[in-house]
N, C-alpha and C positions, 0 to 999 in steps of 0.2 A: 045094350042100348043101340039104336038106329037113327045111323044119321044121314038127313036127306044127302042126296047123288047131286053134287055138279056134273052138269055136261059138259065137258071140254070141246071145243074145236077141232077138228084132226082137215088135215091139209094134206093134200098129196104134194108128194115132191120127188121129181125123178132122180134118181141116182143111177151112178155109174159105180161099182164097187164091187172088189173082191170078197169081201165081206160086206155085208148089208148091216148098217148101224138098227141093235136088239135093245130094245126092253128088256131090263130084266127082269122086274115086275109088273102088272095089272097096274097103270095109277101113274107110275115112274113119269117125272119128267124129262129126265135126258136118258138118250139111248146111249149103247156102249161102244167107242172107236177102241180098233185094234189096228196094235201095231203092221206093219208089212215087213217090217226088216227088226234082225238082232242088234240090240244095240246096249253097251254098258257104261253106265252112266258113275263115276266114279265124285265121291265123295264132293260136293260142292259144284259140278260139272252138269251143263246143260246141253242140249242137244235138240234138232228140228227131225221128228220123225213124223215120216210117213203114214198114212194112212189107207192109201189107197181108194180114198172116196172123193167122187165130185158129183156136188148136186145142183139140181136147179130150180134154187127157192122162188115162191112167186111172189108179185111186188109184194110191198106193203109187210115181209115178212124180213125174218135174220135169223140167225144162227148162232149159236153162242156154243165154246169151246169150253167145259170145264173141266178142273181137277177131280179125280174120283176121289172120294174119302178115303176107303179102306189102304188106298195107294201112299194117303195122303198121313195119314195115322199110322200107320204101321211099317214105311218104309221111309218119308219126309220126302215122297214124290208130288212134285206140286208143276202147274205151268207157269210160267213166268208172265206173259200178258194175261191173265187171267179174267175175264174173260175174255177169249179169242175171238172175236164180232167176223161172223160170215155174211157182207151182205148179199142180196136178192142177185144181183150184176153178176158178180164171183163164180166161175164154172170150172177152176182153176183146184191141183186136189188139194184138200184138206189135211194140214200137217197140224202136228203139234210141239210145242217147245217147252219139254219137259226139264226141272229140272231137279237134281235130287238135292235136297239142303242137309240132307243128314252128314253132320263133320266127317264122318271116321269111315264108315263103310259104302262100295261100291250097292250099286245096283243094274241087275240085270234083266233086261227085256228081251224076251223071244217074241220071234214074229207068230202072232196070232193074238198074243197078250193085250188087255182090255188095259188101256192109257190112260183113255179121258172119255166126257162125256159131250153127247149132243145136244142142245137143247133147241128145239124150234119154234120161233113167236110171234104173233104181229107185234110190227111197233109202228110207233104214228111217226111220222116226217113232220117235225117242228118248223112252224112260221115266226124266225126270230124279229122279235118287234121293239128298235130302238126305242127308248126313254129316258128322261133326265134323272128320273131315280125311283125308288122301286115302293112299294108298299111294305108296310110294317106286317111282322109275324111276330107269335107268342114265342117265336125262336129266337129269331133276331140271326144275328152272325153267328150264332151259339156251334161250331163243329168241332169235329178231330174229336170224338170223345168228352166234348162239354157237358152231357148229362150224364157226364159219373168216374169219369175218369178225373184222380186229383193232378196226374202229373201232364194234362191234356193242356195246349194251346190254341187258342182258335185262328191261329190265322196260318 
């Protein structure tokens, strides 16, 4: 079966980088950041590493820091701000703050090892507009898991 092609967007954006953040498929939306330095991350233990990159997003754009999967399933390698917001201003390098949740065993990063990912996007800059209260949705206050979760509370 064939299914029609979105075009995506593609944006330049300069960087400065020992490694240049890779696709590593056709399609992929976030590129791969690798570490600069070895670093071992021991059982419960977080840590701010390096990357070695800084770029210069244009306005109207950000940056978002994520956890890789495979990192994230098979070693309990996760970032703790999850996502990590770069915005446009920022020329400053790009660290990430990894941390391993798996109880019992250490994890080890060498320098060159793929961390986390980069994601790059427009986003709108919101015009917040006071009011005395809001309009109704078929949602209502309904969150945290209110459509399906039994031990969810909404507030």
């Amino acid at each position: 079966m064939h299914y029609p092609r979105c075009v995506s967007e593609t944006v330049d954006v300069p960087i400065v980088a020992s490694h240049v953040p890779v696709y590593a498929h056709p399609g992929d939306a976030g590129a791969d950041l690798v570490s600069t330095v070895s670093v071992r991350l021991e059982a419960g233990e977080r840590a701010l590493v390096p990357t070695g990159v800084r770029i210069a997003l244009p306005e109207g754009h950000a940056a978002f820091v994520v956890p890789r999967s495979g990192l994230a399933v098979k070693h309990g390698i996760t970032i703790v701000n999850s996502p990590g917001t770069i915005d446009a201003g920022y020329r400053g390098e790009i660290k990430v703050v990894l941390l391993n949740t798996d109880r019992a065993e250490a994890y080890e990063i060498e320098a060159g090892d793929r961390i986390a990912q980069l994601i790059v996007s427009p986003v709108a800059q919101a015009r917040f507009l006071p009011v005395d209260d809001l309009d109704e949705s078929v949602r209502g206050e309904g969150g945290f898991g209110s459509s399906g979760y039994a031990g969810a509370t909404t507030n």
